[in-house]
SEDO-765345 format. One record per residue (C-alpha): residue number from 1; residue in three letters; x, z, y. Coordinates in steps of 0.2 Angstrom, whole numbers, plus 5000, padded with zeros to 4 digits. Layout:
residues N
+-----+-----+------+------+------+
:   k :   r :   xx :   zz :   yy :
+-----+-----+------+------+------+
: NUM : ALA :    X :    Z :    Y :
...
+-----+-----+------+------+------+
END
This chain:
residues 355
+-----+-----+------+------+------+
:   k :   r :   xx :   zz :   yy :
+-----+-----+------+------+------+
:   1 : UNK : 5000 : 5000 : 5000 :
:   2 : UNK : 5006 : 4995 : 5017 :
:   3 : UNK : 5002 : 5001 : 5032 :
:   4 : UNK : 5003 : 4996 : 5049 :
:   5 : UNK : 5006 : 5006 : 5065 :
:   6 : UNK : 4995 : 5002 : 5080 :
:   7 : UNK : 4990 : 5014 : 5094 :
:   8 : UNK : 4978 : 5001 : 5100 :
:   9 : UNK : 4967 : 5004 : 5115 :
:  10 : UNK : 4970 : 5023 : 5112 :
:  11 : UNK : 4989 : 5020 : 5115 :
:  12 : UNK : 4986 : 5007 : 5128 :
:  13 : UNK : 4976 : 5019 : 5138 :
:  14 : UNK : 4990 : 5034 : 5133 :
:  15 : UNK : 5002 : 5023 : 5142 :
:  16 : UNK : 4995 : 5016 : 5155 :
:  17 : UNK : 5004 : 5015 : 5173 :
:  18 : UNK : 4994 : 5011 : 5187 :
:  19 : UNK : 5006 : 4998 : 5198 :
:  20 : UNK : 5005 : 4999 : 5216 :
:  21 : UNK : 5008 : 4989 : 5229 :
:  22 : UNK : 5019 : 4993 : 5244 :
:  23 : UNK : 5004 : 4986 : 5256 :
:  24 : UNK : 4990 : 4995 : 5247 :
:  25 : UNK : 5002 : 5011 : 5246 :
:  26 : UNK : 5003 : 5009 : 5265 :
:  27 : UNK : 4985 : 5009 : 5267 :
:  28 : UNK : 4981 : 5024 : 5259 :
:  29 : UNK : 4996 : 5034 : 5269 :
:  30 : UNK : 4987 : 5029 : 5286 :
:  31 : UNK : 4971 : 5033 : 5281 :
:  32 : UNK : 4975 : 5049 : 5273 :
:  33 : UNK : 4983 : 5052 : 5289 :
:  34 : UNK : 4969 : 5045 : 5300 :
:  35 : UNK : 4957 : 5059 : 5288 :
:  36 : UNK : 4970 : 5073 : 5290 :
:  37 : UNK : 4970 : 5070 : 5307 :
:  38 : UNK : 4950 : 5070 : 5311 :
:  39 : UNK : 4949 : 5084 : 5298 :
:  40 : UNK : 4960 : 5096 : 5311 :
:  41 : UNK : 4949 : 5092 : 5324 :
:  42 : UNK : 4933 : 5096 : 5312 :
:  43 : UNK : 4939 : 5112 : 5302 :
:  44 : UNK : 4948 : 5130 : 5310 :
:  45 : UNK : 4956 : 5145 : 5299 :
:  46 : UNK : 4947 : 5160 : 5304 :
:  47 : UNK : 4957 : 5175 : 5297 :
:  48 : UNK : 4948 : 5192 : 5290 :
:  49 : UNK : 4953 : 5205 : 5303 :
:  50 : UNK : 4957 : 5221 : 5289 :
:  51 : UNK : 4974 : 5220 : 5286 :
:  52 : UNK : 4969 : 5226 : 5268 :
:  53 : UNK : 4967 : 5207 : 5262 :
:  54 : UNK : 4976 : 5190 : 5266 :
:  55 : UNK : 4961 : 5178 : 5260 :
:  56 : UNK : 4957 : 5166 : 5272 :
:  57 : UNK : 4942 : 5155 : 5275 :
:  58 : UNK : 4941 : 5136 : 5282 :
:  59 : UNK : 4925 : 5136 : 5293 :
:  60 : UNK : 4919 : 5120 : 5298 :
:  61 : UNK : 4913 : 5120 : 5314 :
:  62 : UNK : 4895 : 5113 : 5320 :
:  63 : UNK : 4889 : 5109 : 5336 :
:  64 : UNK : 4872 : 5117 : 5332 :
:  65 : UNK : 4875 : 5133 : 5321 :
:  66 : UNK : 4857 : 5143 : 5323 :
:  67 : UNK : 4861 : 5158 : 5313 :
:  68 : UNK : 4874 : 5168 : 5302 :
:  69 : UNK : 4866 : 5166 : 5288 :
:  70 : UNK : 4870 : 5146 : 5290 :
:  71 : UNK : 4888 : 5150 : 5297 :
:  72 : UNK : 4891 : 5161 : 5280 :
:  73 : UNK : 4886 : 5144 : 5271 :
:  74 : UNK : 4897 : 5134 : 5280 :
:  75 : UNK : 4910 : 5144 : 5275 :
:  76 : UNK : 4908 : 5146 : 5257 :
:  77 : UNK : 4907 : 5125 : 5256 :
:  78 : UNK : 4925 : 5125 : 5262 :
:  79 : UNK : 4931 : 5137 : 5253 :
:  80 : UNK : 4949 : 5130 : 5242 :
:  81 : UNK : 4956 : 5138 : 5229 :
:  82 : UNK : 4971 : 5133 : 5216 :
:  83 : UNK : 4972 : 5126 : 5200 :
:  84 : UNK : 4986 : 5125 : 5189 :
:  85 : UNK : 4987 : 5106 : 5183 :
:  86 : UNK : 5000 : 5097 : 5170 :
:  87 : UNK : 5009 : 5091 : 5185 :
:  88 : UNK : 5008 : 5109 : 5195 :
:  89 : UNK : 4996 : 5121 : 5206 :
:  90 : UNK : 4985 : 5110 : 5217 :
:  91 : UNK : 4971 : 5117 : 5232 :
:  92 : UNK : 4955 : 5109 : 5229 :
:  93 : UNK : 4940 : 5112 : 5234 :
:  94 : UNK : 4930 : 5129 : 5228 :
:  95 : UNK : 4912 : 5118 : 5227 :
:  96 : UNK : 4918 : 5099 : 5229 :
:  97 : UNK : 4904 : 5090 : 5236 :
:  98 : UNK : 4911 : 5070 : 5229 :
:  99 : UNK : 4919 : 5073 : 5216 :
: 100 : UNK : 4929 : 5059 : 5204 :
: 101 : UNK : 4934 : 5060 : 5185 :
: 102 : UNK : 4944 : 5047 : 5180 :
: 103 : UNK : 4941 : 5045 : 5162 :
: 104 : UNK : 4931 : 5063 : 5162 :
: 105 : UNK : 4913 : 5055 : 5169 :
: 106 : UNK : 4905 : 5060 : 5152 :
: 107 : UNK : 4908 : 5079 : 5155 :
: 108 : UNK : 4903 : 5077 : 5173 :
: 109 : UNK : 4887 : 5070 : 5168 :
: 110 : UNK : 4884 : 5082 : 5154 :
: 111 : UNK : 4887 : 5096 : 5167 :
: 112 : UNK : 4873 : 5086 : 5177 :
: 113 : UNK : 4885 : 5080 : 5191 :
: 114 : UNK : 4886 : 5064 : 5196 :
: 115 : UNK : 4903 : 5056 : 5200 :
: 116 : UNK : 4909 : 5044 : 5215 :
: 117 : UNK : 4913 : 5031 : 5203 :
: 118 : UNK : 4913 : 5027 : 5185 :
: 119 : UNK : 4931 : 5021 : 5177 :
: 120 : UNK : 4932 : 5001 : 5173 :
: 121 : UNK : 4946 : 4992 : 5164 :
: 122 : UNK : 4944 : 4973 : 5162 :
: 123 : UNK : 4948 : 4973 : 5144 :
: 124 : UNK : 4939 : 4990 : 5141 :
: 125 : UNK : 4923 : 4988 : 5148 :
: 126 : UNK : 4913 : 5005 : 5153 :
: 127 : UNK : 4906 : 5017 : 5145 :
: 128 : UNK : 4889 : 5010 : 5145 :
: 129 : UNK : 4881 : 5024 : 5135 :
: 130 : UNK : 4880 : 5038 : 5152 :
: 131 : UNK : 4870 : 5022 : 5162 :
: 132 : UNK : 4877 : 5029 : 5179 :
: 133 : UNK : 4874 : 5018 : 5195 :
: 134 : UNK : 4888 : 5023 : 5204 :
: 135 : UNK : 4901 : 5009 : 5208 :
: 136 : UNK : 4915 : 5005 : 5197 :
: 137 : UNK : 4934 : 5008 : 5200 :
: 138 : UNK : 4947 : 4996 : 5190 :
: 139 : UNK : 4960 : 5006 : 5186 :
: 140 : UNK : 4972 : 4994 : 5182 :
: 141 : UNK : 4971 : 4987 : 5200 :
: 142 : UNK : 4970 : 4995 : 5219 :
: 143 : UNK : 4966 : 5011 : 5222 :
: 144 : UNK : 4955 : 5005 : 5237 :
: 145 : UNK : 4939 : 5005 : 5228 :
: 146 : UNK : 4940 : 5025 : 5224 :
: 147 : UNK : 4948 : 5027 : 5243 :
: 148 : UNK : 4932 : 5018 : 5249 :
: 149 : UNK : 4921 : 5032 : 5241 :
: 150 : UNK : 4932 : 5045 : 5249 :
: 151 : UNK : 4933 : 5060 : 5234 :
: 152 : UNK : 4934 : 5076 : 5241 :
: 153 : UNK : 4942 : 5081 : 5222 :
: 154 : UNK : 4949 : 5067 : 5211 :
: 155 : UNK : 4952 : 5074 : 5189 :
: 156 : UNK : 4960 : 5065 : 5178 :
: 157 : UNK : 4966 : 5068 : 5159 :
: 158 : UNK : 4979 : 5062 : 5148 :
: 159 : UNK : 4978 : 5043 : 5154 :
: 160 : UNK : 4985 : 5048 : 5173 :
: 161 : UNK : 5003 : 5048 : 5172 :
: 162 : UNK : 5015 : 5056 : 5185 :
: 163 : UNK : 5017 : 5041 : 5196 :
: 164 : UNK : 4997 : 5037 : 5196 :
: 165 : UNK : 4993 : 5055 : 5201 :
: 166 : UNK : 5004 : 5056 : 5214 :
: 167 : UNK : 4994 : 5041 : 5221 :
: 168 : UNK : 4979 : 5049 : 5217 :
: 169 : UNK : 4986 : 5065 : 5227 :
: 170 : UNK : 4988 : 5053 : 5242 :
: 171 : UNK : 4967 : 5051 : 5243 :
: 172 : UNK : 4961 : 5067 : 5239 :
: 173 : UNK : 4965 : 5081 : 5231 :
: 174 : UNK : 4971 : 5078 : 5211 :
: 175 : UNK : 4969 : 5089 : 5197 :
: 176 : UNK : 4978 : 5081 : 5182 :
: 177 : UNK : 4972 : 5091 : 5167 :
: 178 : UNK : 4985 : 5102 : 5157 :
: 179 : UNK : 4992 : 5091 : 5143 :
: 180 : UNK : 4989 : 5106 : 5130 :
: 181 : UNK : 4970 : 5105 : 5131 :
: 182 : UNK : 4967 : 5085 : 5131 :
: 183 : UNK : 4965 : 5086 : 5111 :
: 184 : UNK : 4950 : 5098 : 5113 :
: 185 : UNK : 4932 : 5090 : 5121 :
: 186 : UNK : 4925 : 5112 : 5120 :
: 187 : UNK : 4942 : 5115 : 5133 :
: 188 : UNK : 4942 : 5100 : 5144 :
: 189 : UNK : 4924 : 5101 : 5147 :
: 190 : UNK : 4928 : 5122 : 5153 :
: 191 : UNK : 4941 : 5115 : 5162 :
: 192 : UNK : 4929 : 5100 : 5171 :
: 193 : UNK : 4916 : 5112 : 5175 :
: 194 : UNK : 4928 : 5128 : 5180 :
: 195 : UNK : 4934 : 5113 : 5193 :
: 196 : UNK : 4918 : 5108 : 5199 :
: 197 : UNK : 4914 : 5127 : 5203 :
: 198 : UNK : 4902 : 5128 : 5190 :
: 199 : UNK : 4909 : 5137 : 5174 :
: 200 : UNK : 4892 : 5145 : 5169 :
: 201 : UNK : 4884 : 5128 : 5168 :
: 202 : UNK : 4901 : 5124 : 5157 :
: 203 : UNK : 4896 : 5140 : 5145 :
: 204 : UNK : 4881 : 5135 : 5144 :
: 205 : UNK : 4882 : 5117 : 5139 :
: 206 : UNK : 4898 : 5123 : 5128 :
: 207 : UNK : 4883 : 5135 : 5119 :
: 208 : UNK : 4870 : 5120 : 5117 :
: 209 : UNK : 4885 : 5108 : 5108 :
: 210 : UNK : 4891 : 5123 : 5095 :
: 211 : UNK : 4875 : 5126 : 5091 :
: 212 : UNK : 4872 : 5107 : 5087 :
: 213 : UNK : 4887 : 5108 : 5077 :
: 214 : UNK : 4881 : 5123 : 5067 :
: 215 : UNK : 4864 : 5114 : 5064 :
: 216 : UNK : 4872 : 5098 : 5058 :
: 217 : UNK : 4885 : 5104 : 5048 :
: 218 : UNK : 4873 : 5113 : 5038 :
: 219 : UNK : 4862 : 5101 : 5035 :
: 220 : UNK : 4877 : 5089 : 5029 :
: 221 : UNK : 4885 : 5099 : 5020 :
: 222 : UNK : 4867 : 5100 : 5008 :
: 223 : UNK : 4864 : 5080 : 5010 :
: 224 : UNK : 4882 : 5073 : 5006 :
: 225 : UNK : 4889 : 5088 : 5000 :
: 226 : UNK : 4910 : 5081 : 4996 :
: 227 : UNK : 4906 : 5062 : 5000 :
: 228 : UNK : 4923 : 5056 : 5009 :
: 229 : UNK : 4920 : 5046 : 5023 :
: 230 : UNK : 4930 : 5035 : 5033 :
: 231 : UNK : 4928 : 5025 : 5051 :
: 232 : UNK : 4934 : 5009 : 5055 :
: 233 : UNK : 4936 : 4999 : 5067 :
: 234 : UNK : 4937 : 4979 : 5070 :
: 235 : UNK : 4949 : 4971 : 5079 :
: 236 : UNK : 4940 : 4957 : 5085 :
: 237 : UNK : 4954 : 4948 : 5094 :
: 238 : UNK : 4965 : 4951 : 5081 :
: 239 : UNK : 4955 : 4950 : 5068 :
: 240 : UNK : 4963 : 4966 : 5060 :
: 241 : UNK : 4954 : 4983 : 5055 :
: 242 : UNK : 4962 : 4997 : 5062 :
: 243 : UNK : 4959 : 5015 : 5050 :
: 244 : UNK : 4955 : 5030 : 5059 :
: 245 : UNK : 4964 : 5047 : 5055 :
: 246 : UNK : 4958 : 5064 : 5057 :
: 247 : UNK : 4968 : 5070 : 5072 :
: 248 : UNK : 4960 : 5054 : 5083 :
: 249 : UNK : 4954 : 5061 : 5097 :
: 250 : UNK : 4939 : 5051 : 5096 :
: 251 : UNK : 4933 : 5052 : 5081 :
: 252 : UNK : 4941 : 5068 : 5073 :
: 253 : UNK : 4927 : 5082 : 5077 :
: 254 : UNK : 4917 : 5072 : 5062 :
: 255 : UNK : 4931 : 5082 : 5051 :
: 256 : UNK : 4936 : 5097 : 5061 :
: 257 : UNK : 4917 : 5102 : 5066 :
: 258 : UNK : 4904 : 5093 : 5056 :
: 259 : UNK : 4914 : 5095 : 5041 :
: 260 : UNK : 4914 : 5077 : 5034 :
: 261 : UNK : 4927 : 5077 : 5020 :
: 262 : UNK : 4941 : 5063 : 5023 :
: 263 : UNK : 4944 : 5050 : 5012 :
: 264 : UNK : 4964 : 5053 : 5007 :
: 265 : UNK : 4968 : 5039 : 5016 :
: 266 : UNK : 4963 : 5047 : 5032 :
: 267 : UNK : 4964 : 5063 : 5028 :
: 268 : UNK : 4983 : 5060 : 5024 :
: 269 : UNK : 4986 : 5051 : 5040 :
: 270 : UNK : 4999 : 5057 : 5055 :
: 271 : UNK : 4997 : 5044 : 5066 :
: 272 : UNK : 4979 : 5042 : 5075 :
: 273 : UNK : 4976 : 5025 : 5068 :
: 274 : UNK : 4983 : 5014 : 5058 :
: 275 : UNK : 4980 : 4997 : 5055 :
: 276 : UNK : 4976 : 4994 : 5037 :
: 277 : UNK : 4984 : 4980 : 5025 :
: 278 : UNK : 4972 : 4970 : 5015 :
: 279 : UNK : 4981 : 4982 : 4999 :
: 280 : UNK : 4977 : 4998 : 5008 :
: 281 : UNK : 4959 : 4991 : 5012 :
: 282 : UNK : 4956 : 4990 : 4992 :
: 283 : UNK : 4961 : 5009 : 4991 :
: 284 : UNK : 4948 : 5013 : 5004 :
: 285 : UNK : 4935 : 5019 : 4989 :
: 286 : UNK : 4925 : 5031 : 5002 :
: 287 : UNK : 4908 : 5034 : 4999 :
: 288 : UNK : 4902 : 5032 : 5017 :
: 289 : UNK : 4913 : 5019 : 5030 :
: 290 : UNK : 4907 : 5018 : 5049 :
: 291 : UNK : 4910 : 5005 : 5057 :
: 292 : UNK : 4912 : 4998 : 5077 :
: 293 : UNK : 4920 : 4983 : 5086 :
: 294 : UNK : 4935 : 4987 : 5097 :
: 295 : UNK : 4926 : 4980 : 5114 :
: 296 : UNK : 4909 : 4972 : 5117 :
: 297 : UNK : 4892 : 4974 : 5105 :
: 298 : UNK : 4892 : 4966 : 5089 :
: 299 : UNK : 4882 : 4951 : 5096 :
: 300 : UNK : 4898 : 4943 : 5106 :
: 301 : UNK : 4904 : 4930 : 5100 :
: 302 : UNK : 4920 : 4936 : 5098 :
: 303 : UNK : 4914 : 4949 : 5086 :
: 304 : UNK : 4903 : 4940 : 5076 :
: 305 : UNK : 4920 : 4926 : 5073 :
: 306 : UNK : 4929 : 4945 : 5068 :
: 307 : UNK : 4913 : 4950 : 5058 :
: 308 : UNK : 4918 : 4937 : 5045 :
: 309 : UNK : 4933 : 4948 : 5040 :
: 310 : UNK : 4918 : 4959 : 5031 :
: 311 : UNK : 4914 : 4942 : 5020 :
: 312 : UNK : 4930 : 4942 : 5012 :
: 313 : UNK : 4930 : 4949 : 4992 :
: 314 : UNK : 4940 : 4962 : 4996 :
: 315 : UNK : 4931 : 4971 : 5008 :
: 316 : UNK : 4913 : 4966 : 4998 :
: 317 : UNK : 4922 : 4975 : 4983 :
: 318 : UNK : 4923 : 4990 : 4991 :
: 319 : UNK : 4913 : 5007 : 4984 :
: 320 : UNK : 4903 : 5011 : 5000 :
: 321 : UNK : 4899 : 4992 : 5003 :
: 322 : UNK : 4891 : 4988 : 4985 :
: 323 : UNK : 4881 : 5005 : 4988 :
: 324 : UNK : 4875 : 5001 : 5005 :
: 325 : UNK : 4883 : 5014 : 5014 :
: 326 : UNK : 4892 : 5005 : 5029 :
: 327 : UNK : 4885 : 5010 : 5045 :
: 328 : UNK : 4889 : 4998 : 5060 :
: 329 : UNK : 4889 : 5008 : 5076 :
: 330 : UNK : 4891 : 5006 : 5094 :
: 331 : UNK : 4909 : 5005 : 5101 :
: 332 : UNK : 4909 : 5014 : 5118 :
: 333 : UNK : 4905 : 5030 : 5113 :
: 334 : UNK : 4912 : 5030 : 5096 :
: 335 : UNK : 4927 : 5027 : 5107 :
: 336 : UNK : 4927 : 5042 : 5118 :
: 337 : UNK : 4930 : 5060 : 5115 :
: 338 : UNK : 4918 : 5068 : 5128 :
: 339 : UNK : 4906 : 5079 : 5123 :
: 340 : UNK : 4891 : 5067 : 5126 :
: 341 : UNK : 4899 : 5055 : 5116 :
: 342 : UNK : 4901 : 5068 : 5100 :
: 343 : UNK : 4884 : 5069 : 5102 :
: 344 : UNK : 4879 : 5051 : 5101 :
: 345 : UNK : 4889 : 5051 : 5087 :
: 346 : UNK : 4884 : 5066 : 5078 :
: 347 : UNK : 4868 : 5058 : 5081 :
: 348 : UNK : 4872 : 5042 : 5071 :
: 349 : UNK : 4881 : 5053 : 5058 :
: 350 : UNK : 4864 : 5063 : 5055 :
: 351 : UNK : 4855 : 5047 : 5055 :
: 352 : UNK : 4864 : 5040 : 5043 :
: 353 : UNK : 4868 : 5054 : 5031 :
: 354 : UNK : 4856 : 5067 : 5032 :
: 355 : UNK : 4839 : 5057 : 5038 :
+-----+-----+------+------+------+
END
């Protein structure tokens, strides 16, 4: 049996370093500092007066302030407070008002927040499954379209590298996720909602999901019992199938919380994927495969040229074909490790094995 290394678009992504241009960099100095300077005209530091503390509050000023009731709000919105991030402490704002999450829209929008833009990649796509009607930001071009929607607090994870944050850092605000917890959805989406100034709103969805998971898992547990299970996917443009192991960040919390049993092949895996040889295809005897096409639905036409990879004997000999238990599912969210997008899938996984 031979297998193939490819990180595919999970490595892509892993690597990925924004480029930008001189000009553009230019750009977003001078109206950073156009912002910074009509923000010194718009805020003040007022200074508590017992020598007992050293906290101090930004109060933005209003030409018509009725009340103290009103002034105390005011004074809460621009409160900032620091956050340790991978690439150090940053001051962001205590209750961000426009907040971003490059790659981190699906926690924002199971926290019920609703980003300044949505992350894009030409050869990516979206992720169509969180429907958001916000405009789109191309990462792998200029940063003008997120500068345009001016971010009071810009997050990112694992797909922000040093250089891209600190360009990032030059529009708003930047919080760049500690690389320790980008393995774990349950500790990014504390860490999201903590950011936002919400972190009861974290607990409590974190309490909705875990109770999900405990549901599910029984109920699997009684329908397939040891049934090994294995995902795919299918690379239309190459016209490979990439083998998914268990610590893929996408698709690992079907073994580590639902408690699917592996097939050897994946369970056995160090790498997060792996292409798979047309030998190490007739060893995948799993009892259960789920399927999903790298980018696009299944009615492109580049996937439906890829789909004919499945006609081949090889792939009709195997165990969990003949028996009808290949399940084609939708890439996007399959793709993604965010809490909403476990769900979906979990969703699938109960439709499919435990109806």
């Amino acid at each position: 049996m031979r297998m193939k290394l490819n990180w595919g678009i999970y490595g892509m992504r892993q690597r990925k370093s924004t480029k930008i241009k001189t000009s553009v960099l230019a750009l977003i100095l001078a109206f950073g500092a156009a912002l910074a300077g009509c923000g010194a005209n718009a805020k003040t530091e007022t200074a508590a007066a017992d020598d007992t503390t050293a906290a101090q509050t930004v109060v933005t000023e209003k030409d018509t302030q009725t009340n103290s009731a009103e002034g105390d709000t005011q004074a809460a919105e621009g409160d900032t407070r620091v956050v340790k991030g991978e690439f150090g402490d940053v001051t962001i704002p205590a209750h961000p008002k426009r907040p971003a999450g490059i790659y981190l829209e699906d926690y924002m929008v199971a926290l019920g927040v609703e980003p300044v833009v949505q992350w894009y990649h030409p050869n990516w796509g979206i992720q169509d499954y969180l429907s958001l009607d916000v405009p789109r930001f191309d990462i792998s071009g200029s940063p003008e379209a997120l500068l345009a929607q001016q971010p009071d607090l810009i997050m990112v994870d694992g797909g922000v590298d040093q250089a891209a944050y600190e360009t990032y850092s030059k529009i708003a605000p930047t919080y760049r996720l500690p690389e320790s917890m980008l393995q774990d959805s349950k500790q990014i989406l504390l860490a999201v909602a903590d950011a936002l100034g919400i972190p009861e709103k974290g607990e409590e969805v974190l309490a909705k999901y875990e109770q999900t998971v405990t549901d599910d898992k029984a109920k699997l547990k009684e329908s397939v019992g040891d049934e090994t299970v294995a995902v795919v996917r299918l690379n239309g443009g190459e016209k490979t199938m990439a083998l998914f192991g268990i610590k893929n960040r996408f698709t690992g919390s079907l073994f580590s919380e639902l408690g699917l049993t592996p097939h050897p092949l994946v369970g056995d895996m160090e790498d997060f994927q792996q292409i798979i040889s047309e030998e190490g295809l007739a060893d995948l005897d799993a009892d259960h495969i789920f399927i999903f096409p790298a980018s696009g639905d299944w009615d492109s036409d580049e996937n439906k040229e890829a789909e004919k990879i499945l006609d081949r004997p090889i792939w009709q000999s195997l165990k969990a074909v003949q028996e009808g238990h290949v399940y084609k599912v939708e890439r996007s969210y399959w793709q993604s490790g965010g809490i909403q997008a476990n769900l979906m899938k979990f969703e699938d996984v109960m439709k499919n094995l435990a109806p």
